[in-house]
Each structure stands twice: as structure tokens, then as C-alpha cells.
Biopython code that builds the backbone (N, CA, C, O; Angstrom):
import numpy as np
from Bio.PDB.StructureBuilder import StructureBuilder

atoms = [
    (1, "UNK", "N", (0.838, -1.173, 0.000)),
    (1, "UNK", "CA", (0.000, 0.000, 0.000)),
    (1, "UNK", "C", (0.886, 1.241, 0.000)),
    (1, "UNK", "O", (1.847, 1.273, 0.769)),
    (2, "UNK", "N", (0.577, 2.456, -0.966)),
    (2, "UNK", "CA", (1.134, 3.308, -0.934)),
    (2, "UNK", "C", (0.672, 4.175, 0.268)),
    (2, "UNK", "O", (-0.456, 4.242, 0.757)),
    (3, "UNK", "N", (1.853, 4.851, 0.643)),
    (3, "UNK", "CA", (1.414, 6.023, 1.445)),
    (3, "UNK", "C", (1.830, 7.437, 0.547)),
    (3, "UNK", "O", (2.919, 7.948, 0.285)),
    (4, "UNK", "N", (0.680, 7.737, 0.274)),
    (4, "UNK", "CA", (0.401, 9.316, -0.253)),
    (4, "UNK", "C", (1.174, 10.605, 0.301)),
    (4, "UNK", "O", (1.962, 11.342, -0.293)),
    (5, "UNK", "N", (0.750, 10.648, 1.501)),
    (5, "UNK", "CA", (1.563, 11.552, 2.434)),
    (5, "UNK", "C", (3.088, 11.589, 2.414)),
    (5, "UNK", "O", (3.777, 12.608, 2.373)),
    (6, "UNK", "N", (3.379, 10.720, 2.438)),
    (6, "UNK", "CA", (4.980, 10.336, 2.554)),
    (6, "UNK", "C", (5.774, 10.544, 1.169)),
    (6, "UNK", "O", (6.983, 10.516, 0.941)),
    (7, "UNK", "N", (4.720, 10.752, 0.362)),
    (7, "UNK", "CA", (4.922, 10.202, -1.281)),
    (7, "UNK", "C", (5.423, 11.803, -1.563)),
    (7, "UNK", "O", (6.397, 12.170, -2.222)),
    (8, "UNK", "N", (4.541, 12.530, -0.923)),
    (8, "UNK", "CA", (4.239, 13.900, -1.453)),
    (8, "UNK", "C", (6.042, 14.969, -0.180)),
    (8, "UNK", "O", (6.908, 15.838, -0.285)),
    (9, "UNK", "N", (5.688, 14.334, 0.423)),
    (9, "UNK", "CA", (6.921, 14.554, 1.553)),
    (9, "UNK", "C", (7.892, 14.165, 0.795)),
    (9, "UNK", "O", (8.719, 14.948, 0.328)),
    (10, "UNK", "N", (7.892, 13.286, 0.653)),
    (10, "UNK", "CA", (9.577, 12.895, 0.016)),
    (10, "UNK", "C", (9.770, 13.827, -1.807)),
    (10, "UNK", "O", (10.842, 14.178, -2.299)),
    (11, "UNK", "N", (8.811, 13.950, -2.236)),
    (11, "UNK", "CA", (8.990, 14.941, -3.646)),
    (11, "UNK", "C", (9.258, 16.076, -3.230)),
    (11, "UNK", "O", (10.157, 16.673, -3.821)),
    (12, "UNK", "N", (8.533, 16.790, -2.014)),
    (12, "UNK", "CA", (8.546, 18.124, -1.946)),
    (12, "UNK", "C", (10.335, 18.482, -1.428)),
    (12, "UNK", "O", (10.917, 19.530, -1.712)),
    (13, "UNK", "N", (10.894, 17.421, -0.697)),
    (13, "UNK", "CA", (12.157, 17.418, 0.367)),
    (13, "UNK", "C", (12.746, 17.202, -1.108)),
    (13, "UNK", "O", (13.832, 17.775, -1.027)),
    (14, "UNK", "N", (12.649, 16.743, -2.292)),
    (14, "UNK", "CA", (13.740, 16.206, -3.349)),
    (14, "UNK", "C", (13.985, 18.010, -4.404)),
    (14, "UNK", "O", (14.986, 18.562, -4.860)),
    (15, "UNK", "N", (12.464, 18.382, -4.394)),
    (15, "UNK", "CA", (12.358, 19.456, -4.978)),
    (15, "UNK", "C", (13.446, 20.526, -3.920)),
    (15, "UNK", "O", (14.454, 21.143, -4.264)),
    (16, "UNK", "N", (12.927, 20.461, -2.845)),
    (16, "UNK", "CA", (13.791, 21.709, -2.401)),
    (16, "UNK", "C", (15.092, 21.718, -2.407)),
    (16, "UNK", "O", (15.618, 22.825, -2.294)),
    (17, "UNK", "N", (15.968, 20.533, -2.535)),
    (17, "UNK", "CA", (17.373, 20.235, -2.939)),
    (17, "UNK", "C", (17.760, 21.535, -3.675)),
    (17, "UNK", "O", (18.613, 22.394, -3.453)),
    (18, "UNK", "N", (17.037, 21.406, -4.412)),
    (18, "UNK", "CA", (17.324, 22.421, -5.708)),
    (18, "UNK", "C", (17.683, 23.826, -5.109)),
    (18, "UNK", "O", (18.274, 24.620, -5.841)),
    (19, "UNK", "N", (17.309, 24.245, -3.598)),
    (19, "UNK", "CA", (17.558, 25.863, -3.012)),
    (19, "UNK", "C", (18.950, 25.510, -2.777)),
    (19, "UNK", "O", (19.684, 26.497, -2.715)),
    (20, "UNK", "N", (19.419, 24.589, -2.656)),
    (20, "UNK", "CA", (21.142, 24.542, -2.324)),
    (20, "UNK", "C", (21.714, 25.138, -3.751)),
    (20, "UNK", "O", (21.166, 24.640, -4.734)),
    (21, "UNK", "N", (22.631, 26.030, -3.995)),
    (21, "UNK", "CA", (23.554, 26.123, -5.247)),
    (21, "UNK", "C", (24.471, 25.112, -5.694)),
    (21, "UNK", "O", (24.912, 24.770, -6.791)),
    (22, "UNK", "N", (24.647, 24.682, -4.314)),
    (22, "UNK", "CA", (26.081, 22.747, -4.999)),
    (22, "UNK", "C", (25.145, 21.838, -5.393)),
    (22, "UNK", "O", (25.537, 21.102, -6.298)),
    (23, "UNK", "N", (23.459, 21.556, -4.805)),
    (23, "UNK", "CA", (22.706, 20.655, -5.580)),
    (23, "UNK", "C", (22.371, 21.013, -7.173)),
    (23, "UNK", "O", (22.109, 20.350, -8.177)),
    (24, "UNK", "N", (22.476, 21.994, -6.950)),
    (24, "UNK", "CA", (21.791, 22.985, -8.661)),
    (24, "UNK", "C", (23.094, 22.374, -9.439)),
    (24, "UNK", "O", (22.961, 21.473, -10.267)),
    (25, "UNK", "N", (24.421, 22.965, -9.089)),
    (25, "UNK", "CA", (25.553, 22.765, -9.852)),
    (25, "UNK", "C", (25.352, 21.816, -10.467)),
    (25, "UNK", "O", (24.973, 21.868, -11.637)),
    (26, "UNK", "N", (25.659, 20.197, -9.517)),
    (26, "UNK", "CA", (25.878, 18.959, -9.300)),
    (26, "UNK", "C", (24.812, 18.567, -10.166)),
    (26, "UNK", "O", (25.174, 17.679, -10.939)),
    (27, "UNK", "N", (23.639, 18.915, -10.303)),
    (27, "UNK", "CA", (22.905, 18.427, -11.564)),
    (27, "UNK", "C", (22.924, 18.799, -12.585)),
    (27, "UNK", "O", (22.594, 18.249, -13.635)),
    (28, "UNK", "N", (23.432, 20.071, -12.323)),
    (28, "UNK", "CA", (23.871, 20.812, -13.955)),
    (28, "UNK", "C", (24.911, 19.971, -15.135)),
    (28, "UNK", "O", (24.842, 19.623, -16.314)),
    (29, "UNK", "N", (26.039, 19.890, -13.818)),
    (29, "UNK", "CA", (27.181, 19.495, -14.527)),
    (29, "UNK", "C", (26.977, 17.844, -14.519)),
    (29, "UNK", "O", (27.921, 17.391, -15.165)),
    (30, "UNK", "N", (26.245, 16.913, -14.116)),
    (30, "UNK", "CA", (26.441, 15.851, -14.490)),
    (30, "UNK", "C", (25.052, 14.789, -15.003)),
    (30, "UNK", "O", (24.967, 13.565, -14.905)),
    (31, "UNK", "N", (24.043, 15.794, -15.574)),
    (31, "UNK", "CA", (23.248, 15.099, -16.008)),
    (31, "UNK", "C", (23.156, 15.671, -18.054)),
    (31, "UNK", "O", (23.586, 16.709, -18.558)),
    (32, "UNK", "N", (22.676, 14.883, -18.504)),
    (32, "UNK", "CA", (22.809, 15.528, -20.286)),
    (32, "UNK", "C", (21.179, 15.998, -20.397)),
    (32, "UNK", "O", (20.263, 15.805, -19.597)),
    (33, "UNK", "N", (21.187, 16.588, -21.514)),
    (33, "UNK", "CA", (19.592, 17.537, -21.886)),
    (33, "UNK", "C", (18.390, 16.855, -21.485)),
    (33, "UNK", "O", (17.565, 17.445, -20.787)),
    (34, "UNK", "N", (18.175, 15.410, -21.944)),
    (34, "UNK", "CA", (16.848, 14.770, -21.458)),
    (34, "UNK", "C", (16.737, 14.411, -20.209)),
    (34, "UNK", "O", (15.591, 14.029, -19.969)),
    (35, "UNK", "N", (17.350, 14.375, -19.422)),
    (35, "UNK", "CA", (17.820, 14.010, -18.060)),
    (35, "UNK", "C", (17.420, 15.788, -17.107)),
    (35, "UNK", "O", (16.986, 16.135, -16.008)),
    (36, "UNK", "N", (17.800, 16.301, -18.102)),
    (36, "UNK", "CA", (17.145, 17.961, -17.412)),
    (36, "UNK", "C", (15.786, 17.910, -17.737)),
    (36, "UNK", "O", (15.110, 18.121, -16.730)),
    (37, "UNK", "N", (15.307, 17.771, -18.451)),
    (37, "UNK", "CA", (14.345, 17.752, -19.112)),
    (37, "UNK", "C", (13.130, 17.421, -18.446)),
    (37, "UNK", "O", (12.116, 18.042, -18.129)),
    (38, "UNK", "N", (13.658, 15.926, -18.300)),
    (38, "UNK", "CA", (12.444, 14.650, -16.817)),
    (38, "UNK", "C", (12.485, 15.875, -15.762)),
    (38, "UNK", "O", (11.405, 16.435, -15.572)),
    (39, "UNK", "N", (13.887, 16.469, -14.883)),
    (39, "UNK", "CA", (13.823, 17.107, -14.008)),
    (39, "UNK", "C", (12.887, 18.466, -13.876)),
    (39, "UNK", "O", (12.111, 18.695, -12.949)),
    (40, "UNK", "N", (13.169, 19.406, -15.144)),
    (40, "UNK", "CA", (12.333, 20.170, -15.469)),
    (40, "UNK", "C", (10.733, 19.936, -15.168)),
    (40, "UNK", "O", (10.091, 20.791, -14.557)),
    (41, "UNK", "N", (10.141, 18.733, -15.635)),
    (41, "UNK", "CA", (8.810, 18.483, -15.823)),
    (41, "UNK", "C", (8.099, 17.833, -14.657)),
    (41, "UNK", "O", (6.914, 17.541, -14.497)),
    (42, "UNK", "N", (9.496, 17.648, -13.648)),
    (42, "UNK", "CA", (8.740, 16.825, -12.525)),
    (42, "UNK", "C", (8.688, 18.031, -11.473)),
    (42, "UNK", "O", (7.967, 17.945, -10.479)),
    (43, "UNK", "N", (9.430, 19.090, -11.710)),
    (43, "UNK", "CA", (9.361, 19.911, -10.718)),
    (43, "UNK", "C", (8.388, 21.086, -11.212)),
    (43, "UNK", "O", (7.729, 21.694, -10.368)),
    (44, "UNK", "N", (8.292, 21.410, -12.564)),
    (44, "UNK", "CA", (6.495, 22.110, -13.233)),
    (44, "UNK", "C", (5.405, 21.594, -12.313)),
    (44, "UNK", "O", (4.432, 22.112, -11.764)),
    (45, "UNK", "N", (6.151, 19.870, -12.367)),
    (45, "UNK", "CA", (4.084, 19.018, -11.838)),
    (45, "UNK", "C", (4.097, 19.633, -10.455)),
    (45, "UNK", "O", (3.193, 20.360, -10.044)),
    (46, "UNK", "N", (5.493, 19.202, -9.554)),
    (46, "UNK", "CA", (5.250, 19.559, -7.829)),
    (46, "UNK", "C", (5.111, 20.872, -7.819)),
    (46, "UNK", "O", (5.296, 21.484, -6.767)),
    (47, "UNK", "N", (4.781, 21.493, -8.923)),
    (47, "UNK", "CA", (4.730, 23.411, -8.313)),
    (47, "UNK", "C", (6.060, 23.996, -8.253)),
    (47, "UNK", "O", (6.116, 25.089, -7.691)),
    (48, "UNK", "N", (6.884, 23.627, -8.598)),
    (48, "UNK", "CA", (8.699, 24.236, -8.155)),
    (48, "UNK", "C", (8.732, 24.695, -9.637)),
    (48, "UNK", "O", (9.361, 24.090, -10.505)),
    (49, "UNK", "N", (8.025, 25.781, -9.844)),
    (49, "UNK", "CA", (8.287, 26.418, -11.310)),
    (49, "UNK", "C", (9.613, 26.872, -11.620)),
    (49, "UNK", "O", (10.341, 26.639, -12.584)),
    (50, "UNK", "N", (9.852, 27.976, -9.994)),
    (50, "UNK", "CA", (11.134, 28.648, -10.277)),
    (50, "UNK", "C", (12.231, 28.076, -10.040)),
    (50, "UNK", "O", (13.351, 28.532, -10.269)),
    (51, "UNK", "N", (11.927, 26.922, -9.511)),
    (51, "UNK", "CA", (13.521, 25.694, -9.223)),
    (51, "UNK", "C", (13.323, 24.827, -11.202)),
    (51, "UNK", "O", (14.050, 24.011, -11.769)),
    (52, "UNK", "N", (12.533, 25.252, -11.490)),
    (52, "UNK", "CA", (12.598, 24.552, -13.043)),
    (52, "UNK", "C", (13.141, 25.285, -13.846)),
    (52, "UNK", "O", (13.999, 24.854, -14.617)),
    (53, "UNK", "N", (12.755, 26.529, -13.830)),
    (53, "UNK", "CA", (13.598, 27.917, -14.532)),
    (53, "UNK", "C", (15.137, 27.878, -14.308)),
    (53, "UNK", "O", (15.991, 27.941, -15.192)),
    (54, "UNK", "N", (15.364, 27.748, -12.793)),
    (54, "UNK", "CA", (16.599, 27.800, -12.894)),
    (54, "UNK", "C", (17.376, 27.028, -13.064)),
    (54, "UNK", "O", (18.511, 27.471, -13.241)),
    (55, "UNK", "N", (17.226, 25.762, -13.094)),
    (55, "UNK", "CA", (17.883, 24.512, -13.839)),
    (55, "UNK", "C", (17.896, 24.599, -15.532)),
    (55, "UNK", "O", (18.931, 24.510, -16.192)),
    (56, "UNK", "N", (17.118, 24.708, -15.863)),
    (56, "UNK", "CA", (16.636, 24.974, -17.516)),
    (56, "UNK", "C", (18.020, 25.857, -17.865)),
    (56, "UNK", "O", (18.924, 25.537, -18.637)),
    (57, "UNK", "N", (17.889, 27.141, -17.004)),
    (57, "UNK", "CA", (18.810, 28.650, -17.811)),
    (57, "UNK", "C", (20.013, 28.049, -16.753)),
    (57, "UNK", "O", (20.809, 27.803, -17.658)),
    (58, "UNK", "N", (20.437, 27.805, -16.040)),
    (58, "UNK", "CA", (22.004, 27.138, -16.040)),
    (58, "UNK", "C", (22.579, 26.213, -17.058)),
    (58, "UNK", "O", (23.601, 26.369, -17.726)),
    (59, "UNK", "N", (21.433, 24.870, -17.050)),
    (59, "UNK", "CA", (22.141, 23.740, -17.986)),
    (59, "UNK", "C", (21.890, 24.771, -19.256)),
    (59, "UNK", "O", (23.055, 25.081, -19.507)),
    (60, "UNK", "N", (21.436, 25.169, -19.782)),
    (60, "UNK", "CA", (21.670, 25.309, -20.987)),
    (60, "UNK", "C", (23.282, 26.478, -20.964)),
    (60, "UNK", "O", (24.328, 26.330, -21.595)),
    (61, "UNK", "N", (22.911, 27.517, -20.036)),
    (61, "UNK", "CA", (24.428, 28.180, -20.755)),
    (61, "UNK", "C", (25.584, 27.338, -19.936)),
    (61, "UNK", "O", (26.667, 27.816, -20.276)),
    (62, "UNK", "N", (25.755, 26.383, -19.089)),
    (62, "UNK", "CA", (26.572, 25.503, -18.960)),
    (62, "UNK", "C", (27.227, 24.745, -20.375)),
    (62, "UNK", "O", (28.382, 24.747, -20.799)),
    (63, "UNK", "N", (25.893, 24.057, -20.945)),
    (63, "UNK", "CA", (26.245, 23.405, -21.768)),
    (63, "UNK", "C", (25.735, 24.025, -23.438)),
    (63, "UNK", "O", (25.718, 23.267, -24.408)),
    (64, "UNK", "N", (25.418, 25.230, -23.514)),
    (64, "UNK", "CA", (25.287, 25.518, -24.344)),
    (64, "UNK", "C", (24.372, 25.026, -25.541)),
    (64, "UNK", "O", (24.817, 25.207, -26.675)),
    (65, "UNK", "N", (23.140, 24.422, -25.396)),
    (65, "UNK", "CA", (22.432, 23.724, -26.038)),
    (65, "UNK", "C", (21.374, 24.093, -26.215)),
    (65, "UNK", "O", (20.527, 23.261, -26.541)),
    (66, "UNK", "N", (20.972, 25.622, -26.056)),
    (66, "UNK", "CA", (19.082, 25.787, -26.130)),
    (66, "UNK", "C", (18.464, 25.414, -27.354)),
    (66, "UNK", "O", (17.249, 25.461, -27.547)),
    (67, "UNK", "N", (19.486, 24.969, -28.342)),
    (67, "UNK", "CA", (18.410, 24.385, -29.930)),
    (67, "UNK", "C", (17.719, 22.929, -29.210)),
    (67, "UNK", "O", (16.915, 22.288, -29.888)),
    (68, "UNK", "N", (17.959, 22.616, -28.283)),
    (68, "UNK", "CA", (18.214, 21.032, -27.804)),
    (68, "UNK", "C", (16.726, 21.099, -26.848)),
    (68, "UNK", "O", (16.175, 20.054, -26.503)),
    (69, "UNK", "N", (16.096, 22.652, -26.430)),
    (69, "UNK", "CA", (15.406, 22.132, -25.339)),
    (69, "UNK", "C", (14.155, 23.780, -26.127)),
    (69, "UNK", "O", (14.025, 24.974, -25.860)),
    (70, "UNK", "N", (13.597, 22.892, -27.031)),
    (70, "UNK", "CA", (12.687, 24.119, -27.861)),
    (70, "UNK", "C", (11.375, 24.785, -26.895)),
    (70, "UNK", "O", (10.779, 25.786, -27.293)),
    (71, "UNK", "N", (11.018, 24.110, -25.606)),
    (71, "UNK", "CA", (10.380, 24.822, -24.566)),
    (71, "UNK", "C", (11.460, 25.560, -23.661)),
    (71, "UNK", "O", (10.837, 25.802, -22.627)),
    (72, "UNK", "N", (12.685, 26.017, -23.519)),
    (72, "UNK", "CA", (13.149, 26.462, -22.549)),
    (72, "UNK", "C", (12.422, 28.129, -22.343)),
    (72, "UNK", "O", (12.162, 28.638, -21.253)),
    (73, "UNK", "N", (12.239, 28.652, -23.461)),
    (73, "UNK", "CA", (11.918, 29.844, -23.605)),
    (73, "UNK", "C", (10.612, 29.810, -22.349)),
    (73, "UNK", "O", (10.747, 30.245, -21.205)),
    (74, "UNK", "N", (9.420, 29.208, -22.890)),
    (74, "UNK", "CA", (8.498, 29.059, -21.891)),
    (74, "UNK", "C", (8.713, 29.145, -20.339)),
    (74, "UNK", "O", (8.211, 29.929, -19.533)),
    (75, "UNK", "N", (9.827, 27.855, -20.100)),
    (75, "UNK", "CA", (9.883, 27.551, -18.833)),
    (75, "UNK", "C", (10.910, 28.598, -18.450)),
    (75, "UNK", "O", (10.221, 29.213, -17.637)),
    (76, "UNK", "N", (11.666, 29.013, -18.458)),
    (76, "UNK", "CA", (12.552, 30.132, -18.024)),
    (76, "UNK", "C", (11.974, 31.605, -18.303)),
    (76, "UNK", "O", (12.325, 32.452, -17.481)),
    (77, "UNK", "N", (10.951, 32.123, -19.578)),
    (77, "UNK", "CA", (10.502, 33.633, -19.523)),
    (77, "UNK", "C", (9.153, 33.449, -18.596)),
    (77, "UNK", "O", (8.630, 34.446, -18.098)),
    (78, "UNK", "N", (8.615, 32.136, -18.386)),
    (78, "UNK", "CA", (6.999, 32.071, -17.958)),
    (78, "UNK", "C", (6.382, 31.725, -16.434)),
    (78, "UNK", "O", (5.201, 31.529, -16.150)),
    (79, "UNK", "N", (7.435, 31.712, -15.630)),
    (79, "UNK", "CA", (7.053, 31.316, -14.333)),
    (79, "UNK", "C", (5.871, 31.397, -13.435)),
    (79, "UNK", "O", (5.426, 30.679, -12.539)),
    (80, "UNK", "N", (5.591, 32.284, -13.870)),
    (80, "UNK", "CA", (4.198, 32.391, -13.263)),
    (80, "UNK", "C", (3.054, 32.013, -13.610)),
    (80, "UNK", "O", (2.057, 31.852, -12.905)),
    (81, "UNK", "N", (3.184, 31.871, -14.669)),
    (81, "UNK", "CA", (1.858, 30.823, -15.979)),
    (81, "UNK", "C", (2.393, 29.699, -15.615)),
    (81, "UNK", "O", (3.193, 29.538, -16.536)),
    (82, "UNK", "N", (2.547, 28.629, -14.789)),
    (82, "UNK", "CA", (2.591, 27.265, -14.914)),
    (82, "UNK", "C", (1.784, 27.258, -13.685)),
    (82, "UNK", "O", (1.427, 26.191, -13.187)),
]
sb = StructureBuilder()
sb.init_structure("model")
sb.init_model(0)
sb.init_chain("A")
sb.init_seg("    ")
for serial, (resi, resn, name, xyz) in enumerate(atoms, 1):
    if name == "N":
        sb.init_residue(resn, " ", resi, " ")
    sb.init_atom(name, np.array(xyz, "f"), 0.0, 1.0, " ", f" {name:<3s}", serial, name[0])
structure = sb.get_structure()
């Protein structure tokens, strides 16, 4: 049996990782575009718009790839519309 509560606890504690700057880095620098991507979309669903923005606009000028991620525009100019 799932527990819901716990479910939602443990996403919200994974999302806030993201307020650390060495967690932000550390995913920047060692995950590739689709791998941001999943991250991006799981943190849109939990409500962490602006922890999605700012992963989006690091990895990309980290790695230089915004042809690679044709919603970044959205998720990085639109934060408040999600």
C-alpha cells in the first residue's frame, strides 16, 4: 500500500534540494539535456516552477544547447503561468 503523504513529503524534500547552489551545480554538470528535461517536468508538476527555470537557464548556458530544449523559452521567460 502506498502512502500518499509520505509520497508527497519525500517529492517536496527532493524538490527543495534544488535551493542549495552545490545541488543545482551537481545536476547541472552531471546530467545531459533529457535528463534535465524529466527534471524540469517533474518539478512544473510539484509546483517548483522557479527551481525549473533555474535549472533549464544554467544547464543550458553551462552546456550551451538551447536548440536542444525548444520549450526552454516558456519555462525560463513564464514562471508564473505554470
Amino acid at each position: 500500500m502506498y502512502d500518499l503523504h509520505h509520497i508527497c513529503e519525500s517529492a517536496d524534500a527532493w524538490a527543495k534540494l534544488f535551493e542549495t547552489p552545490e545541488y543545482l551545480e551537481s545536476v547541472v554538470a552531471h546530467n545531459c539535456c533529457s535528463e534535465v528535461d524529466t527534471y524540469v517536468a517533474l518539478l512544473i508538476a510539484l509546483d517548483y516552477h522557479g527551481h525549473a527555470a533555474d535549472l533549464m537557464d544554467q544547464h543550458i548556458e553551462a552546456d550551451s544547447c538551447r536548440d536542444r530544449h525548444p520549450n526552454a523559452d516558456q519555462v525560463i521567460l513564464k514562471p508564473a503561468t505554470f
